[in-house]
N, C-alpha and C positions, 0 to 999 in steps of 0.2 A: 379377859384379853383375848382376843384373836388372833389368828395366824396375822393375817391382814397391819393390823395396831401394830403387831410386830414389829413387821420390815419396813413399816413409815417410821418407826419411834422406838429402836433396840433397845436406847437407854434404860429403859421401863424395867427391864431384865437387871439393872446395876443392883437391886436390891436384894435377889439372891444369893443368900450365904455359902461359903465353902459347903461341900457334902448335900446341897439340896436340891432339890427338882423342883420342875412346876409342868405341867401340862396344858397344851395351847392349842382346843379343840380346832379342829377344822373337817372338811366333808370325809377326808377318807381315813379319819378315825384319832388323829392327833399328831402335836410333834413333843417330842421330851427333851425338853432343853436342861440340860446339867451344869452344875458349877462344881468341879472339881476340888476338890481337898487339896492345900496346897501341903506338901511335905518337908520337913527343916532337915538334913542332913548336920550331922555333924561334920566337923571340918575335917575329919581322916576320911571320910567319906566321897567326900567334895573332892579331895586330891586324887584319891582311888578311882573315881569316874573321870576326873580328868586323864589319869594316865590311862585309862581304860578306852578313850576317845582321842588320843592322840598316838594309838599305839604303834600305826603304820606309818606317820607320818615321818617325814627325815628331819632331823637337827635344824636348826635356823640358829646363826649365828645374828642374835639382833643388833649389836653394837654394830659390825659390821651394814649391815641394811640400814639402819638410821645414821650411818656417816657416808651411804653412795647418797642419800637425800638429801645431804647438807651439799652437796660439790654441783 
């Protein structure tokens, strides 16, 4: 496969697995295209990053906000 084949036809890539490379020769020595390991979090985890991502944010009163949309 070619760089070229490549960017006519990405899909070609669908069949690399989590954790694997393939190398796509071209003139100035290659590109490395990676398929990342997806990682499962437990769900204490999952909450911990969420609080960890919304830590500045301020309160949102949602019942509030979904009844100015109903009016």
């Amino acid at each position: 496969m070619t760089k070229r084949e490549l960017s006519r036809n990405p899909a070609k890539l669908t069949a690399i697995k989590p954790g694997e490379s393939v190398l796509v020769p071209d003139a100035k020595g290659g590109l490395m295209v990676t398929r990342r390991k997806k990682t499962r979090l437990p769900a204490g985890q999952m909450f911990a990053e969420l609080e960890r991502l919304c830590a500045g944010c301020p309160p949102i009163d949602t019942l509030a906000f979904l009844q100015e949309g109903e009016e």
